[in-house]
PDB file of N, H, CA, C and O in Angstrom:
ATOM      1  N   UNK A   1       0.832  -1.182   0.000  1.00  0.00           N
ATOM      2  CA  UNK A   1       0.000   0.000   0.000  1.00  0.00           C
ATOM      3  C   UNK A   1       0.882   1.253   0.000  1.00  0.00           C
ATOM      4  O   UNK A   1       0.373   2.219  -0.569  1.00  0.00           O
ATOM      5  N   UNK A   2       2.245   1.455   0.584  1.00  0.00           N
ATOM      6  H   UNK A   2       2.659   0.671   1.047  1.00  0.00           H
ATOM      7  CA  UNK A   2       2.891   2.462   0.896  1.00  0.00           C
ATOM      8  C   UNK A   2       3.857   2.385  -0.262  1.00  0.00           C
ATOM      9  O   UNK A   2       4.636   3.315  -0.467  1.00  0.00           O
ATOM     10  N   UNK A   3       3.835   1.295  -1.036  1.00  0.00           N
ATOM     11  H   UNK A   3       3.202   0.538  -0.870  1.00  0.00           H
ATOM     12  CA  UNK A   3       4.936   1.961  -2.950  1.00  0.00           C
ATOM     13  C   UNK A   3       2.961   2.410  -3.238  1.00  0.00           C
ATOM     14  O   UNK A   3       2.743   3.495  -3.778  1.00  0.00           O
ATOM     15  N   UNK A   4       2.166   1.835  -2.984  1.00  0.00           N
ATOM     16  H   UNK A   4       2.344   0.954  -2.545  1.00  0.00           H
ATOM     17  CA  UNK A   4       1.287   3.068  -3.651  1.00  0.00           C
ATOM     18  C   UNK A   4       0.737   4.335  -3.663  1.00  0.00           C
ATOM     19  O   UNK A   4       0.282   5.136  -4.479  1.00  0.00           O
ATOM     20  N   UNK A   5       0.982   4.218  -2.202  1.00  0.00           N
ATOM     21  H   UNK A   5       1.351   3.567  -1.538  1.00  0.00           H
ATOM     22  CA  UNK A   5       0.868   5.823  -1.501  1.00  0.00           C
ATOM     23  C   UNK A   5       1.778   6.836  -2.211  1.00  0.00           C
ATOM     24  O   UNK A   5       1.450   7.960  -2.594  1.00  0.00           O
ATOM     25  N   UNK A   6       3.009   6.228  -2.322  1.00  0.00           N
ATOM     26  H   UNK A   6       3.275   5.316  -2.011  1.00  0.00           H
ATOM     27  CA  UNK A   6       4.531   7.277  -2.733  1.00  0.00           C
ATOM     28  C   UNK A   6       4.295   7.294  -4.033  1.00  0.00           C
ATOM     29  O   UNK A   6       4.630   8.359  -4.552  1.00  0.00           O
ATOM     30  N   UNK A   7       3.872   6.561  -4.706  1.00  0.00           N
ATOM     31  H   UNK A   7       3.600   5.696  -4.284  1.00  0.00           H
ATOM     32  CA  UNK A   7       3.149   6.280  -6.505  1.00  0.00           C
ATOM     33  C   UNK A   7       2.917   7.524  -7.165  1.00  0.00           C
ATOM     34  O   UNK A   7       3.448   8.234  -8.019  1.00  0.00           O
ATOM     35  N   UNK A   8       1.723   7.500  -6.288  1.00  0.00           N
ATOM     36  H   UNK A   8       1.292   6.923  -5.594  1.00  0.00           H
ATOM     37  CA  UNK A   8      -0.031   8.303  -7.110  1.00  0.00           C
ATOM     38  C   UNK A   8       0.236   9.629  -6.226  1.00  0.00           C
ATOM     39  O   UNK A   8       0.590   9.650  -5.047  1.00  0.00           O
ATOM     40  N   UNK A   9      -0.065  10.939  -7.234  1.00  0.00           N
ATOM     41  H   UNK A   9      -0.353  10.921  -8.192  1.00  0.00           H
ATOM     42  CA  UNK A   9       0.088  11.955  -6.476  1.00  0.00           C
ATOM     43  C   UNK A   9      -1.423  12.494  -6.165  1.00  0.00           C
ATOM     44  O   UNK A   9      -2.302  12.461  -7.026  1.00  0.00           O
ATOM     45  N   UNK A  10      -1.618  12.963  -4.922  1.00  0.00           N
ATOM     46  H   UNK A  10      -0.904  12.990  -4.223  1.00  0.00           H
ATOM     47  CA  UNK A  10      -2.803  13.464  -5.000  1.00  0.00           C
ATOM     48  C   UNK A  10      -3.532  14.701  -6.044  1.00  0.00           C
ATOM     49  O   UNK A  10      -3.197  15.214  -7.111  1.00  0.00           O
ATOM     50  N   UNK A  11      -4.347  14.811  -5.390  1.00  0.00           N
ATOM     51  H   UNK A  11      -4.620  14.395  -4.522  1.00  0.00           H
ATOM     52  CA  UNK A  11      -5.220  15.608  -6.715  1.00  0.00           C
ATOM     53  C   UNK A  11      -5.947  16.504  -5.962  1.00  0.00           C
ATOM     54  O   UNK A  11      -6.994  16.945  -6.435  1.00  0.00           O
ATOM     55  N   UNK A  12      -5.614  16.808  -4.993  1.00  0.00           N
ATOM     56  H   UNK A  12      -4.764  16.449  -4.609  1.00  0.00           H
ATOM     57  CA  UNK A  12      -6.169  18.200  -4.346  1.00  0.00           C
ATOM     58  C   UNK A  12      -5.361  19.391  -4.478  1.00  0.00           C
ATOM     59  O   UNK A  12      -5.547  20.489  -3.954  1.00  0.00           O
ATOM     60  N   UNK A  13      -4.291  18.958  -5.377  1.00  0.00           N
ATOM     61  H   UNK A  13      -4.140  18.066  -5.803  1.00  0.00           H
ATOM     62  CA  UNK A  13      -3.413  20.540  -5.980  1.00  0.00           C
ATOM     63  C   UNK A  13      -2.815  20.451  -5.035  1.00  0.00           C
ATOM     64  O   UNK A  13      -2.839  21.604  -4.604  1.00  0.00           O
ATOM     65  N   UNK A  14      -2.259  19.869  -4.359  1.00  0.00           N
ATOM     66  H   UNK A  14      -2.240  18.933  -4.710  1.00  0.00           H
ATOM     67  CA  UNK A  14      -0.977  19.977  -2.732  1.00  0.00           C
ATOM     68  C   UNK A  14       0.685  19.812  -3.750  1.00  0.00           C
ATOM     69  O   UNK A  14       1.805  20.284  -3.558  1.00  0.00           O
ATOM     70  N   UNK A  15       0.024  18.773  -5.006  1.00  0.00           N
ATOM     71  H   UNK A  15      -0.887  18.389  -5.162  1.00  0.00           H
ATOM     72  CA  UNK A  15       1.197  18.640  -5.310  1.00  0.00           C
ATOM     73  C   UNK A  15       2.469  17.804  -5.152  1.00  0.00           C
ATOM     74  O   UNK A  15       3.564  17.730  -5.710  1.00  0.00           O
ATOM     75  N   UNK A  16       1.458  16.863  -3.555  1.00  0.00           N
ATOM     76  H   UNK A  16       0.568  16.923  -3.102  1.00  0.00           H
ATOM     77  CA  UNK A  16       2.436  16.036  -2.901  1.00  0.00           C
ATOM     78  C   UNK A  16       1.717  14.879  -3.513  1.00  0.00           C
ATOM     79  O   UNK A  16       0.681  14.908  -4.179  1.00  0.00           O
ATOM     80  N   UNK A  17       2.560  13.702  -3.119  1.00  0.00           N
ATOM     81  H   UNK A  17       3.401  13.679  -2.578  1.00  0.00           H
ATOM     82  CA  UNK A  17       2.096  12.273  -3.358  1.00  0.00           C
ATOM     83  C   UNK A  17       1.001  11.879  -2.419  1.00  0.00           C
ATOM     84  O   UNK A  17       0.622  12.616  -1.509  1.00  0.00           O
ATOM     85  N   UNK A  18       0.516  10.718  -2.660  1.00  0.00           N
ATOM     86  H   UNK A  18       0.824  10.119  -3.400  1.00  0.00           H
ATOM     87  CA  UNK A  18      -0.309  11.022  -1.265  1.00  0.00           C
ATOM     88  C   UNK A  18       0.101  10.658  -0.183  1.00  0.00           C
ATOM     89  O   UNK A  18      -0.383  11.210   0.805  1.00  0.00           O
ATOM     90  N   UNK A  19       1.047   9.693  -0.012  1.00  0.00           N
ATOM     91  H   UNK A  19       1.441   9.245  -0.815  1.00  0.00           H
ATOM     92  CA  UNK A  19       1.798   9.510   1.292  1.00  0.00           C
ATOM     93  C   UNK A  19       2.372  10.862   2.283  1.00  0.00           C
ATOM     94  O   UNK A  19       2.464  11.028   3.499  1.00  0.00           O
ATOM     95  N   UNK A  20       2.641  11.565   1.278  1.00  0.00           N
ATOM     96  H   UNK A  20       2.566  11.431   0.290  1.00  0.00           H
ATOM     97  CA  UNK A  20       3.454  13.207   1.900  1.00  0.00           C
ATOM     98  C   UNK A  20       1.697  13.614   2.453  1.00  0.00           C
ATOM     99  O   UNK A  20       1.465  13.962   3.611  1.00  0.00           O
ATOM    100  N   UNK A  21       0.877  13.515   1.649  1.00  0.00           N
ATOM    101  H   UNK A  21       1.065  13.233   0.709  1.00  0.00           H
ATOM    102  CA  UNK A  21       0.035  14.567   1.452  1.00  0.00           C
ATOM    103  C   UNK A  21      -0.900  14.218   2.900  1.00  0.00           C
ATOM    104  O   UNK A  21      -1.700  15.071   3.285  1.00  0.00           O
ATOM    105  N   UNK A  22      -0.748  12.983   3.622  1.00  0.00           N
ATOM    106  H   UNK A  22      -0.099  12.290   3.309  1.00  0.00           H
ATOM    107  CA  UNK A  22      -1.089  12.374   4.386  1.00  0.00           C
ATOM    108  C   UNK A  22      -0.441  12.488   5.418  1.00  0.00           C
ATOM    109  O   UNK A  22      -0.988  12.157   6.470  1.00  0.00           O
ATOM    110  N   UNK A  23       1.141  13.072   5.437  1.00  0.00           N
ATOM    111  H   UNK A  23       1.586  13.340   4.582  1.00  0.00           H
ATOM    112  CA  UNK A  23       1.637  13.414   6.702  1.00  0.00           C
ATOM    113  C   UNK A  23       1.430  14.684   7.037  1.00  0.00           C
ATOM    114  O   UNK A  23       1.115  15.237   8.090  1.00  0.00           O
ATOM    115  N   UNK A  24       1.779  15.232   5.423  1.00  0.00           N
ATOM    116  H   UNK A  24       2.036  14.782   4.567  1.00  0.00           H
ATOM    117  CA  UNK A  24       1.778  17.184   5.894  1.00  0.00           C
ATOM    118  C   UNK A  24       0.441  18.054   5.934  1.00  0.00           C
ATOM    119  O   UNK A  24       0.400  19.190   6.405  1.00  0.00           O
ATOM    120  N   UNK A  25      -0.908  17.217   5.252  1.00  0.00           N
ATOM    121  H   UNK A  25      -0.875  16.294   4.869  1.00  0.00           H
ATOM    122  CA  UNK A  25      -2.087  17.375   5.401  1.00  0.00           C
ATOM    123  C   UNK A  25      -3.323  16.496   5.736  1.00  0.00           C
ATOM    124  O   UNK A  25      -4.315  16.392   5.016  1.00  0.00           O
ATOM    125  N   UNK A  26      -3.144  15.931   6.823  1.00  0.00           N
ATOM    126  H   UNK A  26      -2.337  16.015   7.409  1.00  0.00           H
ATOM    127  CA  UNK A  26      -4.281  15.236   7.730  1.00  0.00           C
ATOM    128  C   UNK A  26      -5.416  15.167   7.029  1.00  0.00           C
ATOM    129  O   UNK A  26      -5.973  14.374   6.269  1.00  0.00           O
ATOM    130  N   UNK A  27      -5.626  16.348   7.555  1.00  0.00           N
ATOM    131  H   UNK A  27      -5.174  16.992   8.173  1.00  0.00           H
ATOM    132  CA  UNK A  27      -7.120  16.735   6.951  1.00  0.00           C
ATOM    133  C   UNK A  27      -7.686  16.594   5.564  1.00  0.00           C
ATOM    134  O   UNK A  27      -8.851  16.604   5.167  1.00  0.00           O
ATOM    135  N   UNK A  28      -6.742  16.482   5.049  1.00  0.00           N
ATOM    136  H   UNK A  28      -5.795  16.474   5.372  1.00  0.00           H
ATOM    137  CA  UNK A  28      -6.767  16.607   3.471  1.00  0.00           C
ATOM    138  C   UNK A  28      -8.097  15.460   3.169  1.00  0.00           C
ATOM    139  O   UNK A  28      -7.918  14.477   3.888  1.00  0.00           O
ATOM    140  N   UNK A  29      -9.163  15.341   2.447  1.00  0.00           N
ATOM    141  H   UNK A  29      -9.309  16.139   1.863  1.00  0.00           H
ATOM    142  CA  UNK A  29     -10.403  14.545   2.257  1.00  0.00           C
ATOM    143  C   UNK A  29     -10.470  13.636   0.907  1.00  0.00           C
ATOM    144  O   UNK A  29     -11.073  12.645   0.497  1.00  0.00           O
ATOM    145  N   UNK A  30      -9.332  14.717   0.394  1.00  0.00           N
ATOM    146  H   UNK A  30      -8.842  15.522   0.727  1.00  0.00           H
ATOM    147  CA  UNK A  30      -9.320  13.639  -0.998  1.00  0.00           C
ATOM    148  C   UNK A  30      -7.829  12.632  -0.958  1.00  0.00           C
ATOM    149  O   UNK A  30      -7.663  11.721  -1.769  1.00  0.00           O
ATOM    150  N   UNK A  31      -6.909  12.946   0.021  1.00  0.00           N
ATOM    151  H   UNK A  31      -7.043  13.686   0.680  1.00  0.00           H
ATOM    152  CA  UNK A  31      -5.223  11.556  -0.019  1.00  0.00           C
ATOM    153  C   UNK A  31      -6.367  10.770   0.958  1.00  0.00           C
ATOM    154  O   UNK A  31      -6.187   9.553   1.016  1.00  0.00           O
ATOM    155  N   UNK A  32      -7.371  11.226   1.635  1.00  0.00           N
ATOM    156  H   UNK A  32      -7.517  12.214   1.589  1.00  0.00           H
ATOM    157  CA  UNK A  32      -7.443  10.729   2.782  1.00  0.00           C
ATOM    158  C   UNK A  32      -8.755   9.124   1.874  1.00  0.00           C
ATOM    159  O   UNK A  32      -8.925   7.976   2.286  1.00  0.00           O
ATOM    160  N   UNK A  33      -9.354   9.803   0.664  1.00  0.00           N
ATOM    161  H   UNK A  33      -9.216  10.735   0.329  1.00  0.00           H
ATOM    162  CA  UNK A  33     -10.585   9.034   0.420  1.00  0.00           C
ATOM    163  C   UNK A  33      -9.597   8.330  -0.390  1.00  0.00           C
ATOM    164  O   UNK A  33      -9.989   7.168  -0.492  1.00  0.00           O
ATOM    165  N   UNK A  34      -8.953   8.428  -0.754  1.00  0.00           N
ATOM    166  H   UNK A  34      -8.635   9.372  -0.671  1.00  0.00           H
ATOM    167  CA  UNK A  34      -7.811   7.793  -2.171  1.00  0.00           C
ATOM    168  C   UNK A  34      -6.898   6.333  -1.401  1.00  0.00           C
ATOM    169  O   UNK A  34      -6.983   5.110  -1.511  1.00  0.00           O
ATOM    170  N   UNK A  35      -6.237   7.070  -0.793  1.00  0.00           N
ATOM    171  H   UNK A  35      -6.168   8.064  -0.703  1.00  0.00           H
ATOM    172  CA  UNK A  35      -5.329   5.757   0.032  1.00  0.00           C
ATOM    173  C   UNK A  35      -6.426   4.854   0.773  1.00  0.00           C
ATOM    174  O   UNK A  35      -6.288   3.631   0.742  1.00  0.00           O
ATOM    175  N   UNK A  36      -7.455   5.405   1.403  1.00  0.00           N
ATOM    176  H   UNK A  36      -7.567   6.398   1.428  1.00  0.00           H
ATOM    177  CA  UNK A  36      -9.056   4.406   1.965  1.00  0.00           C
ATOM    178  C   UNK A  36      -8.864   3.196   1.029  1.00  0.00           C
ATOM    179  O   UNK A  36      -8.434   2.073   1.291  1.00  0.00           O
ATOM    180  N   UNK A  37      -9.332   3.766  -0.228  1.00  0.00           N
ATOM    181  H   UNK A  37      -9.682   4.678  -0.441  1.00  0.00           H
ATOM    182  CA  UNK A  37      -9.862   3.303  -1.815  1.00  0.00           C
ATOM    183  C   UNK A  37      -8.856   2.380  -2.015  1.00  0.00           C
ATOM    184  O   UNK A  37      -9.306   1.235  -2.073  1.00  0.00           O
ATOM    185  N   UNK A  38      -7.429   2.473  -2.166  1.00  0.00           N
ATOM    186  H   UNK A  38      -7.064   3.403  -2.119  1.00  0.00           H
ATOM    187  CA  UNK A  38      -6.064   1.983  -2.131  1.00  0.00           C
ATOM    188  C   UNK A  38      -6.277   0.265  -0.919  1.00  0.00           C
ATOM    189  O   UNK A  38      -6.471  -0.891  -1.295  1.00  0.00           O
ATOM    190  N   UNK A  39      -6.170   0.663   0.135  1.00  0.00           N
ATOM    191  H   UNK A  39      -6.013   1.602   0.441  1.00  0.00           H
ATOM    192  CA  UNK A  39      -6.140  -0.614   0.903  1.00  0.00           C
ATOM    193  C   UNK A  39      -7.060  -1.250   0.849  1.00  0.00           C
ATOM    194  O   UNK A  39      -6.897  -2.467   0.947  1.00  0.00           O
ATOM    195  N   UNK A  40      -8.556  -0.661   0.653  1.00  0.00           N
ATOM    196  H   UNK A  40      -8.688   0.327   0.573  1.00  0.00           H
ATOM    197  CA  UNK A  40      -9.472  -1.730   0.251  1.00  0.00           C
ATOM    198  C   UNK A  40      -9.532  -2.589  -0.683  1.00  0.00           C
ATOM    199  O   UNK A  40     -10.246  -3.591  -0.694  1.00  0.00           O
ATOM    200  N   UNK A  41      -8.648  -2.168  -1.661  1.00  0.00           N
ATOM    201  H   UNK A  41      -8.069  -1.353  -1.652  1.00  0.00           H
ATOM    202  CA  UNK A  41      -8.525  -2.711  -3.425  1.00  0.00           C
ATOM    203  C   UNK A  41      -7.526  -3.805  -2.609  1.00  0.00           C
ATOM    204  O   UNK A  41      -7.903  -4.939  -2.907  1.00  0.00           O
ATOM    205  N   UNK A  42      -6.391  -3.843  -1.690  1.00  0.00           N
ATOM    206  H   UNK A  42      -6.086  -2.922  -1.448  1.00  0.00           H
ATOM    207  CA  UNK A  42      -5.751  -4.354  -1.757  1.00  0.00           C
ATOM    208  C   UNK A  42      -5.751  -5.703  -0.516  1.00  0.00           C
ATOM    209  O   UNK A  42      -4.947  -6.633  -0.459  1.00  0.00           O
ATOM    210  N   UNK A  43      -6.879  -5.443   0.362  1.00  0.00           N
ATOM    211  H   UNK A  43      -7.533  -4.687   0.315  1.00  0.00           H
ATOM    212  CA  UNK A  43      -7.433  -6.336   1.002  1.00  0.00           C
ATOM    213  C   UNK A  43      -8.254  -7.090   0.564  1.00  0.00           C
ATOM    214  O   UNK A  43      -8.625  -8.152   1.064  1.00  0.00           O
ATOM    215  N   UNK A  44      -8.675  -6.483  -0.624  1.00  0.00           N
ATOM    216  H   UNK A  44      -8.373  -5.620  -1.030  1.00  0.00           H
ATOM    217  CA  UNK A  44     -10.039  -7.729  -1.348  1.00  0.00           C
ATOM    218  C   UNK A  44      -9.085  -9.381  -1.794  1.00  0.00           C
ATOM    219  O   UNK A  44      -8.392  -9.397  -2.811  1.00  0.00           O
ATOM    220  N   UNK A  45      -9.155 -10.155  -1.238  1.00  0.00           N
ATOM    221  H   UNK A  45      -9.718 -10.142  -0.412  1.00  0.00           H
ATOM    222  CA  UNK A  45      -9.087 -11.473  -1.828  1.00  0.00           C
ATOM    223  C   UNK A  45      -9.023 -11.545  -3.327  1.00  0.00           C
ATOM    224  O   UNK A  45      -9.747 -10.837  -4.027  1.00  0.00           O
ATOM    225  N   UNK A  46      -7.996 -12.558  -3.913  1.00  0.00           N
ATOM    226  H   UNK A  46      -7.407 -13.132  -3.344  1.00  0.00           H
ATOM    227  CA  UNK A  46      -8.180 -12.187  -5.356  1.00  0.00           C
ATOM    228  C   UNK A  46      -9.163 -13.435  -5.728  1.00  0.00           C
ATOM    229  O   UNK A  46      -9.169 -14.585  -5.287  1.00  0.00           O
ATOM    230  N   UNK A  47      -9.869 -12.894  -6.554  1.00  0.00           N
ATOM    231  H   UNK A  47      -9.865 -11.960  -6.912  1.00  0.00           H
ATOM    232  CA  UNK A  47     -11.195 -13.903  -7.419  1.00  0.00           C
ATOM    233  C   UNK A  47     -10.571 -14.704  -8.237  1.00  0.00           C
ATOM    234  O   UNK A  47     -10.310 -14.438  -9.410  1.00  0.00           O
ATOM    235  N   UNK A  48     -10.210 -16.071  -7.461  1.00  0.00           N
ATOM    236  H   UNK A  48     -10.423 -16.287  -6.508  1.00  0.00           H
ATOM    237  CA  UNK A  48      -9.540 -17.028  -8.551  1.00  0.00           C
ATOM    238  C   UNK A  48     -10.805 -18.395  -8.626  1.00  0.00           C
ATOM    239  O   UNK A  48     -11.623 -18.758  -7.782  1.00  0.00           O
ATOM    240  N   UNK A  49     -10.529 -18.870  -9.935  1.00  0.00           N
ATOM    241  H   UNK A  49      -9.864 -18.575 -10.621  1.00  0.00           H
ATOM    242  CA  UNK A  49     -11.759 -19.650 -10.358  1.00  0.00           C
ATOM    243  C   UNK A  49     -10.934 -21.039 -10.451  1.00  0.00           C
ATOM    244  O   UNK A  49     -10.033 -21.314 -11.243  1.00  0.00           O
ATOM    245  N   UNK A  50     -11.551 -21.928  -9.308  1.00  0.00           N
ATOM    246  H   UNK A  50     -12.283 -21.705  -8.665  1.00  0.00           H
ATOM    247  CA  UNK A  50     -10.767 -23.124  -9.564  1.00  0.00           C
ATOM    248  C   UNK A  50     -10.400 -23.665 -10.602  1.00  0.00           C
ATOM    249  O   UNK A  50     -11.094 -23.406 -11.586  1.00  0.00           O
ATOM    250  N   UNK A  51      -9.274 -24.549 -10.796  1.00  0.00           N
ATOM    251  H   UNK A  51      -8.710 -24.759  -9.997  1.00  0.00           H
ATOM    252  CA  UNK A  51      -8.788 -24.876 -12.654  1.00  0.00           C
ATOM    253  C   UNK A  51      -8.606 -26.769 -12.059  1.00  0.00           C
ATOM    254  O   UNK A  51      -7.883 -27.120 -11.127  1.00  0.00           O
ATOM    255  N   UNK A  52      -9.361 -27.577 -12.799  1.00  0.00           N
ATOM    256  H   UNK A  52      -9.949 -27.291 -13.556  1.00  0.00           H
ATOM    257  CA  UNK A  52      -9.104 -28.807 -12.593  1.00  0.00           C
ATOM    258  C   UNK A  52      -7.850 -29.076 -12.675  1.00  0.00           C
ATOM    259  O   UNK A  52      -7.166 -29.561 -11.773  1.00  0.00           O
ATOM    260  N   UNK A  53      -7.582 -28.851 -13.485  1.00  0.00           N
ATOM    261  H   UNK A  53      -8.138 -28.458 -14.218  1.00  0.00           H
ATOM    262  CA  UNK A  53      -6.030 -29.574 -13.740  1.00  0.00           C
ATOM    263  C   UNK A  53      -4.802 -28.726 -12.711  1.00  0.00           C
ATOM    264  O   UNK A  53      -3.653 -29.080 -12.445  1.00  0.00           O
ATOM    265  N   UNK A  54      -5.258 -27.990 -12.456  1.00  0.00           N
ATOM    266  H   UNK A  54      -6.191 -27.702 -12.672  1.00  0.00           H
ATOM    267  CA  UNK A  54      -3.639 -27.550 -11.097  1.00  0.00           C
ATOM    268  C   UNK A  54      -4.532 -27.402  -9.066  1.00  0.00           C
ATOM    269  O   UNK A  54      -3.984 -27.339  -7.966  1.00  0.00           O
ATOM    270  N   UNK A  55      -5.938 -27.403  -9.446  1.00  0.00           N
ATOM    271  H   UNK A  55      -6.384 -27.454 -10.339  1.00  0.00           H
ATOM    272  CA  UNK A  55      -6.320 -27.151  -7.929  1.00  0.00           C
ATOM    273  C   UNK A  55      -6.758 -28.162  -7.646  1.00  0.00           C
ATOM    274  O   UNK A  55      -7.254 -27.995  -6.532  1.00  0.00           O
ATOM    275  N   UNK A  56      -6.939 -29.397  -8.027  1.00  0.00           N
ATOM    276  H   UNK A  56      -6.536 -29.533  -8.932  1.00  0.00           H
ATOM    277  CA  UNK A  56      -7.273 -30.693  -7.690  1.00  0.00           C
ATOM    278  C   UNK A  56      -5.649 -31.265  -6.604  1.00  0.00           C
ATOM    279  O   UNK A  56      -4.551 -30.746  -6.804  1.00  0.00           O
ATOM    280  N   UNK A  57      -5.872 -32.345  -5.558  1.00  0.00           N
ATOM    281  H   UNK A  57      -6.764 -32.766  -5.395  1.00  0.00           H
ATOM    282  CA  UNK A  57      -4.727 -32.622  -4.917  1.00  0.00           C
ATOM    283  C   UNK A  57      -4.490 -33.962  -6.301  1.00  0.00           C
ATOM    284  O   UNK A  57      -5.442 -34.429  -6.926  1.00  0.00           O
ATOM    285  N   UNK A  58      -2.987 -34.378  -6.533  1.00  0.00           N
ATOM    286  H   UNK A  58      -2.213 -33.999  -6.025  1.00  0.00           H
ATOM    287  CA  UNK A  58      -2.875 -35.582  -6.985  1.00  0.00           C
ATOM    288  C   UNK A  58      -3.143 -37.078  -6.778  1.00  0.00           C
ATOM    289  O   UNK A  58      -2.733 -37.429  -5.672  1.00  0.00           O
ATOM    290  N   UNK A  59      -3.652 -37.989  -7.427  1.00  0.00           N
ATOM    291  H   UNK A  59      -3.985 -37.704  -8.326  1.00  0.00           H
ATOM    292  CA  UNK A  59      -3.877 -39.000  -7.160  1.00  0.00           C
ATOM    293  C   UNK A  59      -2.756 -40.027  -6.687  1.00  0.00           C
ATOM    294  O   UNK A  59      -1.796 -40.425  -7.348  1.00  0.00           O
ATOM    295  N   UNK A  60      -3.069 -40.320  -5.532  1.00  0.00           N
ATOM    296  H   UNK A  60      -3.849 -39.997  -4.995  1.00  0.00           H
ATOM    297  CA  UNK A  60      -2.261 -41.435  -5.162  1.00  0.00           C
ATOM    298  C   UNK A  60      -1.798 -42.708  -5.400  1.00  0.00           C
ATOM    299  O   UNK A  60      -2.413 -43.471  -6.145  1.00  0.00           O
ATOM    300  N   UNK A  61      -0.584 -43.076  -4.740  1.00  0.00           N
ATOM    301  H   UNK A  61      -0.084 -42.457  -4.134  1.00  0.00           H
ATOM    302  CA  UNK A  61      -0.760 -44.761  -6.002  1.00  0.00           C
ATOM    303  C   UNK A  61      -1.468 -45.329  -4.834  1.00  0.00           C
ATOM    304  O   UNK A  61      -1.424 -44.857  -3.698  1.00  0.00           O
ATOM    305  N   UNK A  62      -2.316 -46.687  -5.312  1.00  0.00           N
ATOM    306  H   UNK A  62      -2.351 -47.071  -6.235  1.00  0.00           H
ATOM    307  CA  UNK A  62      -2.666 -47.425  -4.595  1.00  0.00           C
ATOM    308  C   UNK A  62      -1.660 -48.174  -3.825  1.00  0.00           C
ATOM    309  O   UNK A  62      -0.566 -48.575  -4.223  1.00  0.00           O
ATOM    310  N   UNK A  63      -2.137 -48.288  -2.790  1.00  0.00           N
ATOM    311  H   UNK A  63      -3.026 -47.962  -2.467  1.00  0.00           H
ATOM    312  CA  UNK A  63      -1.307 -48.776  -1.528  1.00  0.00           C
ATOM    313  C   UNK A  63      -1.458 -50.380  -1.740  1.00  0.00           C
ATOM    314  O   UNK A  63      -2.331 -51.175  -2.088  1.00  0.00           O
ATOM    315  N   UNK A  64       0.402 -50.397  -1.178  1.00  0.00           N
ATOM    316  H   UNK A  64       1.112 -49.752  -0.896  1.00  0.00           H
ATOM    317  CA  UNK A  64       0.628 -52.006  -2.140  1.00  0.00           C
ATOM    318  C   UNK A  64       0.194 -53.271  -0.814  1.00  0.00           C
ATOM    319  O   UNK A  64       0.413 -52.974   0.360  1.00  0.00           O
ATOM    320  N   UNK A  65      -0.417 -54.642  -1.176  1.00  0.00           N
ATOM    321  H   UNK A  65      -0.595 -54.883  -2.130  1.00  0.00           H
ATOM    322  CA  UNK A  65      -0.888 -55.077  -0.098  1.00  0.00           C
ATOM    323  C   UNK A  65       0.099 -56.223   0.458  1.00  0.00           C
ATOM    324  O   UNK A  65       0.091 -56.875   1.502  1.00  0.00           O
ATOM    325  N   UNK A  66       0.985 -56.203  -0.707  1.00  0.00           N
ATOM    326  H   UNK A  66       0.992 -55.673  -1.555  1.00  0.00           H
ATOM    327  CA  UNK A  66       2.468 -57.167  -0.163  1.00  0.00           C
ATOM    328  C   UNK A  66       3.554 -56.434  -0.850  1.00  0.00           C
ATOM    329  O   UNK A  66       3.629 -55.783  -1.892  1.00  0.00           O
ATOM    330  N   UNK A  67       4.197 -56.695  -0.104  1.00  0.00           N
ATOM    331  H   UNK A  67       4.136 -57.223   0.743  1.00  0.00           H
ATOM    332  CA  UNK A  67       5.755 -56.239  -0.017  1.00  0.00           C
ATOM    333  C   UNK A  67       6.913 -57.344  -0.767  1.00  0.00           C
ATOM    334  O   UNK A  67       7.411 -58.399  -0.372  1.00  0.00           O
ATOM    335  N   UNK A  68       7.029 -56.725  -1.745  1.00  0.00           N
ATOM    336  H   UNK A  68       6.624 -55.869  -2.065  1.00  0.00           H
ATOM    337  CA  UNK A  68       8.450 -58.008  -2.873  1.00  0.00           C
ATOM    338  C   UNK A  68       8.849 -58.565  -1.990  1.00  0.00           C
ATOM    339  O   UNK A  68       9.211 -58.207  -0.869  1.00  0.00           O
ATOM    340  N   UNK A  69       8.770 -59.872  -2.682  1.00  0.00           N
ATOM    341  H   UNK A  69       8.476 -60.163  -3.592  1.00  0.00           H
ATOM    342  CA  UNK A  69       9.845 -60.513  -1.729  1.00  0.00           C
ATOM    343  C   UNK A  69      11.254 -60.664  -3.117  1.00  0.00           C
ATOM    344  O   UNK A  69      11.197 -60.654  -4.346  1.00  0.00           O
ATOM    345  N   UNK A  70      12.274 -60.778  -2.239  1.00  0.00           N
ATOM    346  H   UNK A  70      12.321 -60.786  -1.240  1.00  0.00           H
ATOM    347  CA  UNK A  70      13.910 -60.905  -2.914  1.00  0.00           C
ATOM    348  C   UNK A  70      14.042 -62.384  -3.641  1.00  0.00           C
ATOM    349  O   UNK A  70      15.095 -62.712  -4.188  1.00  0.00           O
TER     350      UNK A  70
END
């Protein structure tokens, strides 16, 4: 979240990034709704759609019921 903070510059004309814009202006409503916007994007879980062939566990060999003999 904080290479994205230092990234994206805000847009309230401060001029700062929004990480700056967040230390040197608190108050500020728009670094403040932006970086919000930022960690939520980045807490969302990613939407992955199971794939048979790699999210399945592998099949096992069948378990042997005698042991070679020599």
């Amino acid at each position: 979240a904080l290479h994205k903070f230092n990234a994206e510059s805000c847009t309230c004309g401060c001029k700062f990034t929004l990480a700056q814009c967040r230390i040197y202006d608190p108050g500020c409503q728009t670094s403040q709704k932006r970086t919000a916007q930022i960690v939520k994007e980045l807490a969302k879980p990613e939407t992955k759609q199971p794939s048979k062939e790699t999210d399945t566990a592998p099949a096992l060999p069948p378990a042997a019921t005698e042991l070679p003999r020599p």
